[in-house]
LUMKEFI-246635 format. One record per residue (C-alpha): residue number from 1; residue in one letter; chain; y, x, z. Coordinates in pm, whole numbers. Example, Ala and Ser with C-alpha at 12.3 -4.5 7.8 and 13.67 -1.06 7.14 Angstrom:
(1; "A"; "A"; (-450; 1230; 780));
(2; "S"; "A"; (-106; 1367; 714));
This chain:
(1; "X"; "A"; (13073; 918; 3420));
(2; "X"; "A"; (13078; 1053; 3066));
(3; "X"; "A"; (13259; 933; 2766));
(4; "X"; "A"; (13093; 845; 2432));
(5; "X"; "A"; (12943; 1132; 2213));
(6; "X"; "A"; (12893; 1350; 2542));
(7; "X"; "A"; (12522; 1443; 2673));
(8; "X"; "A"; (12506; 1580; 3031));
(9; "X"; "A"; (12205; 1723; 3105));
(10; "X"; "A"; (12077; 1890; 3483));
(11; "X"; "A"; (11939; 2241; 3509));
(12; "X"; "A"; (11604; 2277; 3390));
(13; "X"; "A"; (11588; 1994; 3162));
(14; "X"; "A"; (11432; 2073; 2821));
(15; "X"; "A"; (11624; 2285; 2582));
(16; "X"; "A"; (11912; 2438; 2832));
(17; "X"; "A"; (11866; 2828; 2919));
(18; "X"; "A"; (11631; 2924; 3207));
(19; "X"; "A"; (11835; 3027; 3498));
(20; "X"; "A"; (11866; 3397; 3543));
(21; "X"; "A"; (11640; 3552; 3752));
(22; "X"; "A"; (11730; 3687; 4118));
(23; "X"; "A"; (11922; 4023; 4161));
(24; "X"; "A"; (11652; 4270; 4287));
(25; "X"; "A"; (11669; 4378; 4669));
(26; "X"; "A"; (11782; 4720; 4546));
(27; "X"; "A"; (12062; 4777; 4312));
(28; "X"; "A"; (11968; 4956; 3999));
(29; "X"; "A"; (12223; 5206; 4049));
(30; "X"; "A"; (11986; 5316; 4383));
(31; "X"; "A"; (11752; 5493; 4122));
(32; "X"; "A"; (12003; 5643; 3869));
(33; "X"; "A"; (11931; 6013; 4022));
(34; "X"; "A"; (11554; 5999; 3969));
(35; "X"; "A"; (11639; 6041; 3577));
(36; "X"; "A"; (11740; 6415; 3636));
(37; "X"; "A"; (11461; 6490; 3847));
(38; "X"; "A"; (11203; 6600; 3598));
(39; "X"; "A"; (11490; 6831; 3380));
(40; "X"; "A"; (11541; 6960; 3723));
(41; "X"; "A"; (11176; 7031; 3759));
(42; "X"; "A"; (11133; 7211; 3500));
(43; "X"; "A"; (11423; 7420; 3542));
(44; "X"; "A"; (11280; 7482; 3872));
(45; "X"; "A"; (10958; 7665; 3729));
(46; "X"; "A"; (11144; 7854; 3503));
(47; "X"; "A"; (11386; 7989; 3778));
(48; "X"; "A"; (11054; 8051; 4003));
(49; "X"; "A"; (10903; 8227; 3742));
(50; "X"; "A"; (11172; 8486; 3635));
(51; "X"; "A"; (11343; 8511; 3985));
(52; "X"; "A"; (10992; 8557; 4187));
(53; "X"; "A"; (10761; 8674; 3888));
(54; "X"; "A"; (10865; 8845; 3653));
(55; "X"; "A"; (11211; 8981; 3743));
(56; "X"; "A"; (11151; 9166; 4069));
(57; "X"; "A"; (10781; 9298; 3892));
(58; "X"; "A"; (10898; 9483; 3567));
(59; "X"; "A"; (11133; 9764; 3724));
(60; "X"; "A"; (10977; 10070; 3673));
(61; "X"; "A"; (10660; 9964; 3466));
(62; "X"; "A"; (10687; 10107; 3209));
(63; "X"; "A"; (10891; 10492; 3065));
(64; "X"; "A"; (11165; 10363; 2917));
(65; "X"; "A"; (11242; 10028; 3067));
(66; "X"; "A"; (11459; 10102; 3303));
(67; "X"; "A"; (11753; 9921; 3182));
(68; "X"; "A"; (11574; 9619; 3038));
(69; "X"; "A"; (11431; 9582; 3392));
(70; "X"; "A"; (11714; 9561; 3491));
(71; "X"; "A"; (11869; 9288; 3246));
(72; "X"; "A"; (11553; 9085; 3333));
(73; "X"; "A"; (11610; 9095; 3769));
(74; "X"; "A"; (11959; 9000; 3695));
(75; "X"; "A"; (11876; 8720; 3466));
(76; "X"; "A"; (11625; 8543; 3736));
(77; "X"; "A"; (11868; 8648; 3991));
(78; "X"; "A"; (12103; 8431; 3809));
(79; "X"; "A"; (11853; 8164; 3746));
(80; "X"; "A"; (11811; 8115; 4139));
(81; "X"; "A"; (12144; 8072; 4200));
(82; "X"; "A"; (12203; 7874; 3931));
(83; "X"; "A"; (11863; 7649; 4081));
(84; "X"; "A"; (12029; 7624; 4411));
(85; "X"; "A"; (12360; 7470; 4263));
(86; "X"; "A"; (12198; 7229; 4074));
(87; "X"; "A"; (11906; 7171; 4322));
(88; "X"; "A"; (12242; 7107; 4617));
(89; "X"; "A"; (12329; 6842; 4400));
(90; "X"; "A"; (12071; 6662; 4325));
(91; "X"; "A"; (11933; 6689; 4674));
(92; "X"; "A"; (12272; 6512; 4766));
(93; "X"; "A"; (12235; 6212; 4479));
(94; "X"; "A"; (11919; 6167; 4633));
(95; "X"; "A"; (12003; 6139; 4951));
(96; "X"; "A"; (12289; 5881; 4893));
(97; "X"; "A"; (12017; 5672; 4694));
(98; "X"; "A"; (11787; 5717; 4989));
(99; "X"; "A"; (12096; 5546; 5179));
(100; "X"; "A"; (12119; 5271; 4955));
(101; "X"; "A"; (11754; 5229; 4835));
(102; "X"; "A"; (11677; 4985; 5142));
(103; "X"; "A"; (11397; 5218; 5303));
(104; "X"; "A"; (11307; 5244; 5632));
(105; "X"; "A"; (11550; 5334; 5898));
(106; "X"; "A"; (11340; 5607; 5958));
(107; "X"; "A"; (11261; 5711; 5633));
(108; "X"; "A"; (11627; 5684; 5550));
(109; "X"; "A"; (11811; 5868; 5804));
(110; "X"; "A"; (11506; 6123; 5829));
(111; "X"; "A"; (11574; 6206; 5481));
(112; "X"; "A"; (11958; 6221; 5493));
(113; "X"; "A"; (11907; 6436; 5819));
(114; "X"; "A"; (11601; 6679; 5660));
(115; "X"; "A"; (11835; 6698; 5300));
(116; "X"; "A"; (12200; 6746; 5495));
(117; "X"; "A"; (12014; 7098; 5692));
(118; "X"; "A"; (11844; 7233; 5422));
(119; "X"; "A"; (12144; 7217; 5203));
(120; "X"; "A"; (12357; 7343; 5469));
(121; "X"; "A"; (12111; 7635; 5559));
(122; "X"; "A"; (12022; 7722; 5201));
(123; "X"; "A"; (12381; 7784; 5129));
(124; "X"; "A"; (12423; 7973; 5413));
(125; "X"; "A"; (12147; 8172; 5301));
(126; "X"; "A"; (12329; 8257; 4968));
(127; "X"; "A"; (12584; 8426; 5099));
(128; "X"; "A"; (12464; 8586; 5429));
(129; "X"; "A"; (12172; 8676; 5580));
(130; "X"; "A"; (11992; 8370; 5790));
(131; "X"; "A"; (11844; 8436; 6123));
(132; "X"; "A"; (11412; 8411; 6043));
(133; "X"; "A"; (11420; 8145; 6338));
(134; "X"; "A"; (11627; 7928; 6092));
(135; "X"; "A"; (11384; 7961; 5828));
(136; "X"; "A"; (11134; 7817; 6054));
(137; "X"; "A"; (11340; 7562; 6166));
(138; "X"; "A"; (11439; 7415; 5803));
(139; "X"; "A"; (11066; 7489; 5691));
(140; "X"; "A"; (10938; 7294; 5960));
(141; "X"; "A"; (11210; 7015; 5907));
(142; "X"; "A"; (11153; 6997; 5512));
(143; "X"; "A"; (10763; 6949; 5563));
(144; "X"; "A"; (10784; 6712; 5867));
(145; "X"; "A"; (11009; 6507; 5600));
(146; "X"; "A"; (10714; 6536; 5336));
(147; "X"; "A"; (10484; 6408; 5540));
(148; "X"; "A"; (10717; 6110; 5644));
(149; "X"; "A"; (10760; 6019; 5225));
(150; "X"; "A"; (10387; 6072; 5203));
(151; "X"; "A"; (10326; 5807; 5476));
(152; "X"; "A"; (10564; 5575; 5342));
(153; "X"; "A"; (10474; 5601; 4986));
(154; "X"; "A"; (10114; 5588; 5015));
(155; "X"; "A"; (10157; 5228; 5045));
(156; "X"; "A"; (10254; 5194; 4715));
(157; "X"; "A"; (9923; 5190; 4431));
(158; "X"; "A"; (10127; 5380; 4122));
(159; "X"; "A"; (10244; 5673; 4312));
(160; "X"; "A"; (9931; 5681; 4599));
(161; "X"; "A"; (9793; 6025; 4434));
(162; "X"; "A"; (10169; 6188; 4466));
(163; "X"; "A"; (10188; 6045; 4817));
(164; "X"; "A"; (9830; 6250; 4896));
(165; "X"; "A"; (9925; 6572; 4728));
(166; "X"; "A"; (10315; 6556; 4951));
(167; "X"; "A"; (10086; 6538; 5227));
(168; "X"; "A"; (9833; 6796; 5207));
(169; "X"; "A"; (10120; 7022; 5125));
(170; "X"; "A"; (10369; 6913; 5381));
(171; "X"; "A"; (10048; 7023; 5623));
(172; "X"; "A"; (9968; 7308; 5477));
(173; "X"; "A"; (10357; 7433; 5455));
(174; "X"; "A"; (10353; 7330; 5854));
(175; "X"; "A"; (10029; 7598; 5869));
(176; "X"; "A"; (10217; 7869; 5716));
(177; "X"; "A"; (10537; 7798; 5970));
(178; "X"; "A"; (10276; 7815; 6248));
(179; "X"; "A"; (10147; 8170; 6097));
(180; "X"; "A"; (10526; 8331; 6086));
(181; "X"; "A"; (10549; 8158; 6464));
(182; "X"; "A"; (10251; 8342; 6521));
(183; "X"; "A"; (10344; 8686; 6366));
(184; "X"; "A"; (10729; 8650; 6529));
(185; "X"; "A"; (10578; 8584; 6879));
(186; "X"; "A"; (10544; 8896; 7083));
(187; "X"; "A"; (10206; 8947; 7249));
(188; "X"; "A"; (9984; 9175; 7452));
(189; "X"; "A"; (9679; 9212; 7135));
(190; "X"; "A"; (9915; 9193; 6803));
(191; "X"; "A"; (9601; 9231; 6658));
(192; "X"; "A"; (9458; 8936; 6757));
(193; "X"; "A"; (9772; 8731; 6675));
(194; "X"; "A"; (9774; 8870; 6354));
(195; "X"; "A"; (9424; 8741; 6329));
(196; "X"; "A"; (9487; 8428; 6452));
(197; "X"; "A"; (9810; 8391; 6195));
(198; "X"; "A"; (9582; 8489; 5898));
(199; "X"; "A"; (9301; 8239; 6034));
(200; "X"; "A"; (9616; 7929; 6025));
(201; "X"; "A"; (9748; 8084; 5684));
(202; "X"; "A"; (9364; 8026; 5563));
(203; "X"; "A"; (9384; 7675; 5659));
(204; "X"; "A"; (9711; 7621; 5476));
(205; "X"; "A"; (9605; 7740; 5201));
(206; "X"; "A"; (9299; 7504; 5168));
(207; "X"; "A"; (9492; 7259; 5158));
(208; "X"; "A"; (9705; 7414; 4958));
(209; "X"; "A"; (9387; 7427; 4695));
(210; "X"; "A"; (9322; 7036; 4784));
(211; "X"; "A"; (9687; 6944; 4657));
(212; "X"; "A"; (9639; 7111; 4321));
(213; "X"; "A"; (9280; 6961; 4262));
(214; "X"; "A"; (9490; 6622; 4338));
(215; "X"; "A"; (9738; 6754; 4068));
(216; "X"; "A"; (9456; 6874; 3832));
(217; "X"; "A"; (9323; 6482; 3855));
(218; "X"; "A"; (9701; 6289; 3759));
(219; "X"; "A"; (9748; 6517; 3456));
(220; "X"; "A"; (9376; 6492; 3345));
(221; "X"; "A"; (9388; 6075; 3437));
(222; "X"; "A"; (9691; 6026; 3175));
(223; "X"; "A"; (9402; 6065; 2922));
(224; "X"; "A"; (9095; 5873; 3066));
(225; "X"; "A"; (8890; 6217; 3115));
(226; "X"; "A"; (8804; 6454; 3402));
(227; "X"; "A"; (8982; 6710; 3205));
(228; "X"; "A"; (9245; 6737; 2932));
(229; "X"; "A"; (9405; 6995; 2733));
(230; "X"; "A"; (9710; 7061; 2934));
(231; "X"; "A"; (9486; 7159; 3284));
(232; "X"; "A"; (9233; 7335; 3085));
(233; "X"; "A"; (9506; 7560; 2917));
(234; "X"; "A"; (9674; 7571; 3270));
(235; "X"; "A"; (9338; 7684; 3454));
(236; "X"; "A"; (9259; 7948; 3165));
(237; "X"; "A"; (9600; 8084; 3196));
(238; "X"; "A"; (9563; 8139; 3580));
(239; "X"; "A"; (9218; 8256; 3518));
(240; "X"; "A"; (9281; 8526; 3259));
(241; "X"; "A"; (9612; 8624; 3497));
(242; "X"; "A"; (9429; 8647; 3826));
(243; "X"; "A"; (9149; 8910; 3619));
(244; "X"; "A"; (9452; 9114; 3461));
(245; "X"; "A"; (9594; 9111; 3792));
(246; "X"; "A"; (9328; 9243; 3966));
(247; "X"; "A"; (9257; 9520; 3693));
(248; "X"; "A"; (9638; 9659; 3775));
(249; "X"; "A"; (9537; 9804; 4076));
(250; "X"; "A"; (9323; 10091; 3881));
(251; "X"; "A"; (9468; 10410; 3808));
(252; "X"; "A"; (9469; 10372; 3395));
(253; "X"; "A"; (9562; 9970; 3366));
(254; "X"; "A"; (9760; 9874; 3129));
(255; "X"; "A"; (10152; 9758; 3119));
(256; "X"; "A"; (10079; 9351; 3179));
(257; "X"; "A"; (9767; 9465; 3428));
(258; "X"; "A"; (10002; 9612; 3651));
(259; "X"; "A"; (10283; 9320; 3579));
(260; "X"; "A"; (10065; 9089; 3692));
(261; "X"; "A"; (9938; 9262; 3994));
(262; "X"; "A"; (10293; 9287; 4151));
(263; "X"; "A"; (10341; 8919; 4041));
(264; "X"; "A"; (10056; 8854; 4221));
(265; "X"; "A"; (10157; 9063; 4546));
(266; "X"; "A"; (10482; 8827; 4528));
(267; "X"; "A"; (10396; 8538; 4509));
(268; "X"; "A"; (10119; 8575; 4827));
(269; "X"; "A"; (10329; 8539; 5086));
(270; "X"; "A"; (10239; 8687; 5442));
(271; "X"; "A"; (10070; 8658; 5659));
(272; "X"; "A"; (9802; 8670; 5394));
(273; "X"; "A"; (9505; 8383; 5426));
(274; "X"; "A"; (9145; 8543; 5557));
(275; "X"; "A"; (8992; 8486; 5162));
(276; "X"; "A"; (8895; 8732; 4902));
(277; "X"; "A"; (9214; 8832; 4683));
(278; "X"; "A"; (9041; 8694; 4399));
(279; "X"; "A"; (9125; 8326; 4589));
(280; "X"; "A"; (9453; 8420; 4651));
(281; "X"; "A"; (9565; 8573; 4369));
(282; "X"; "A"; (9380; 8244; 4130));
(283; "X"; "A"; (9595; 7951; 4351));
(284; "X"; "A"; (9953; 8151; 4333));
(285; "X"; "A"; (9889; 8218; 3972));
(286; "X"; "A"; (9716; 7851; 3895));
(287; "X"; "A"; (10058; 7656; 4077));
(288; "X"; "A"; (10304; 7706; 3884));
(289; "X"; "A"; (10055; 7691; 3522));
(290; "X"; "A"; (9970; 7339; 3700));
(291; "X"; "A"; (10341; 7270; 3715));
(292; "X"; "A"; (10389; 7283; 3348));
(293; "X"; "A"; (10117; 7106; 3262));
(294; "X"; "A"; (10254; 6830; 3521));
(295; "X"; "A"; (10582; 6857; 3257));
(296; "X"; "A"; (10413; 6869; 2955));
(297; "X"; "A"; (10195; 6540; 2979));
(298; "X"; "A"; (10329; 6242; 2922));
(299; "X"; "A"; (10363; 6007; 3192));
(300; "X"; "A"; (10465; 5660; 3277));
(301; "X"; "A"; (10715; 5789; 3586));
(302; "X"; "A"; (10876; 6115; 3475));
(303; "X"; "A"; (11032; 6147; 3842));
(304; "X"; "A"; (10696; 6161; 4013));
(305; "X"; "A"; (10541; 6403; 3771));
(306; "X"; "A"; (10856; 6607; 3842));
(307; "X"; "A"; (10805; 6564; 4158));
(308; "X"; "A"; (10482; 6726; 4151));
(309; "X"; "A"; (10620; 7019; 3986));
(310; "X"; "A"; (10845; 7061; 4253));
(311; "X"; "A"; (10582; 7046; 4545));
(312; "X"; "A"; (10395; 7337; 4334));
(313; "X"; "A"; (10722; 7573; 4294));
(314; "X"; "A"; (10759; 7526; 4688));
(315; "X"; "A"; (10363; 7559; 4785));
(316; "X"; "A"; (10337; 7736; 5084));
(317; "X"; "A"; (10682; 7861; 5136));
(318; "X"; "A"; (10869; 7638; 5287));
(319; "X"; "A"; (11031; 7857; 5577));
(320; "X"; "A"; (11198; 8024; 5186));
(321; "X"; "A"; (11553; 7883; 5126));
(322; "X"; "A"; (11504; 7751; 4781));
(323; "X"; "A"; (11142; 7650; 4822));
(324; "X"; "A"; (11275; 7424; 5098));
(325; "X"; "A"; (11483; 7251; 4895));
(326; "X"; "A"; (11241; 7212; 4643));
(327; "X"; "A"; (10978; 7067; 4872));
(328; "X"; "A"; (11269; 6824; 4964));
(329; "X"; "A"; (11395; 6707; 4619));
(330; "X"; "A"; (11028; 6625; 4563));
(331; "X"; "A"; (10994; 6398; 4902));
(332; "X"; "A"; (11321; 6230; 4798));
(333; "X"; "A"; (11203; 6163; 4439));
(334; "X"; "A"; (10851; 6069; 4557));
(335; "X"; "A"; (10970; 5814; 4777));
(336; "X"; "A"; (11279; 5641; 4618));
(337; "X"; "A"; (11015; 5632; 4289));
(338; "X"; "A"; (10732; 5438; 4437));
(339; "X"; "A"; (11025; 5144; 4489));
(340; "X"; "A"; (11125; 5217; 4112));
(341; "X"; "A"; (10965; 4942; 3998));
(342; "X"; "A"; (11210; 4770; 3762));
(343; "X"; "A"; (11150; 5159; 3571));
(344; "X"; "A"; (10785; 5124; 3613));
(345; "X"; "A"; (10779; 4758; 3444));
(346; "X"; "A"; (11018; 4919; 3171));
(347; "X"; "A"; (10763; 5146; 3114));
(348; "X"; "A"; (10497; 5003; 3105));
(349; "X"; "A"; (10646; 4774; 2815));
(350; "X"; "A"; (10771; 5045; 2624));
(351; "X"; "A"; (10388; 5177; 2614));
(352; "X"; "A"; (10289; 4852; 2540));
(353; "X"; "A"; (10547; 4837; 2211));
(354; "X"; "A"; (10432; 5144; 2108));
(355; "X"; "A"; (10093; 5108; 2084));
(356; "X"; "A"; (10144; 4736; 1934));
(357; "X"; "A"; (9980; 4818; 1572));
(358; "X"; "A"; (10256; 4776; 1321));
């Protein structure tokens, strides 16, 4: 009953408010972390390139440079440590997302159980000297969780090419923890082990080179073209590198020949693959150039473009504390990303705003 003047009218009828739509199956706070994973990305490659470059390559080089050598190995010294802090945390906010993200069981207790060791292991690490059987242990566990994000994100069409790339290099870290199996193993021909380790590193590293073609094709797709300026500069960089680098094993080469050359010899890790060093030395230098052009481009998810940074800092080290961690920050972002999509749809109409003429 309603008194004069009144108007009662049921929901829906013309001019009341729409109802609000349903609360999404995962709570927005589930995705909160993924903002921090691209500054963390890039702070990665910067860390990787002054703590396994540059700083342990420019003692000695040069009459003269003693003490600035020095200044520089403590400054990426510091950078790594100051990586792993940040990268602990992080790994943990993503890890409590993971819990609350509604994945898998799985997927979700894999990646709280992969995160939890490599934390604990890395930071153990830090302090003390880890046992090389533990190395193997959280290498094996940090690409066995790659490959389960890559299978459960490959389902999902936005983030299918980051899915492919975790894969190939969750395999080909798994070849280069076979390899160090390989080498630690005590046999009766160590030089046929040692043969047989180079032959699995070779394999790793092919697909190694098949994850960064992947990469090479998401930067280059942002602008509709096989190519675009960011790879190009990238792939010049590691070009021109991997020639100076070779040139710094002659007698008379100059100052950033021989720079590069022991930058070079770092970053190839051992056992080294059964290719010509000219390979080699092109796909260490090309990762990390690939990396910041992953940064650098513009992209509609900045936590899966990190994320690819992050898979290329850790490339075919995973048994290596703080690659380990890398290579799981990037399975935890990859995965709790490809359910983003309340931040993809946000996106996607902030591109469409901006490009509105006007």
């Amino acid at each position: 009953m309603s008194t004069e003047g009144e108007s009662v009218e049921a929901p829906g009828a013309r001019g009341s408010a729409p109802p609000p739509p349903p609360a999404p199956a995962e709570a927005p706070s589930s995705f909160g972390a993924l903002v921090f994973v691209r500054p963390l990305a890039a702070f990665a490659v910067i860390a990787m390139l002054l703590g396994r470059v540059i700083g342990p390559s420019v003692r000695g080089l040069a009459v003269g440079l003693g003490r600035t050598g020095d200044v520089v190995e403590l400054v990426g010294a510091a950078m790594s440590q100051f990586f792993l802090i940040v990268a602990t945390v992080g790994a943990m906010a993503l890890g409590l997302s993971a819990l609350r993200a509604g994945l898998p069981s799985i997927v979700r207790f894999g990646a709280v159980f992969a995160s939890g060791l490599v934390v604990l292991v890395t930071l153990s690490a830090s302090a003390s000297r880890v046992p090389e059987g533990s190395l193997v242990l959280v290498g094996g566990v940090a690409c066995a969780l790659a490959l389960l994000a890559a299978w459960d994100t490959m389902r999902t069409p936005f983030a299918r090419a980051t899915a492919v790339m975790l894969g190939l290099l969750g395999l080909g870290g798994l070849m280069r923890v076979v390899s160090v199996l390989i080498v630690m193993r005590e046999g009766v021909a160590p030089a046929a082990l040692a043969r047989m380790a180079r032959g699995v590193s070779t394999v790793g590293l092919l697909l190694d080179g098949a994850a960064m073609a992947v990469a090479v094709g998401v930067v280059s797709s942002r602008g509709k073209k096989l190519t675009s300026p960011a790879t190009l500069v990238a792939l010049a960089a590691a070009l021109f590198a991997t020639r100076q680098a070779l040139a710094g094993s002659s007698v008379d080469a100059a100052a950033m020949s021989v720079l590069l050359s022991r930058a070079a010899k770092n970053l190839i890790l051992r056992p080294e693959p059964l290719v010509s060093p000219a390979i080699a030395t092109f796909v260490a230098f090309a990762a990390p150039a690939i990396a910041l052009a992953a940064l650098s481009t513009r992209t509609l998810t900045p936590a899966l473009s990190g994320a690819i940074a992050l898979l290329l800092v850790a490339r075919g080290a995973p048994d290596v504390p703080l690659c380990a961690l890398a290579l799981v920050l990037a399975s935890l972002a990859t995965v709790l990303a490809s359910r983003d999509h309340r931040g993809l749809w946000a996106a996607l109409a902030g591109e469409a705003k901006g490009a509105r003429p006007g």
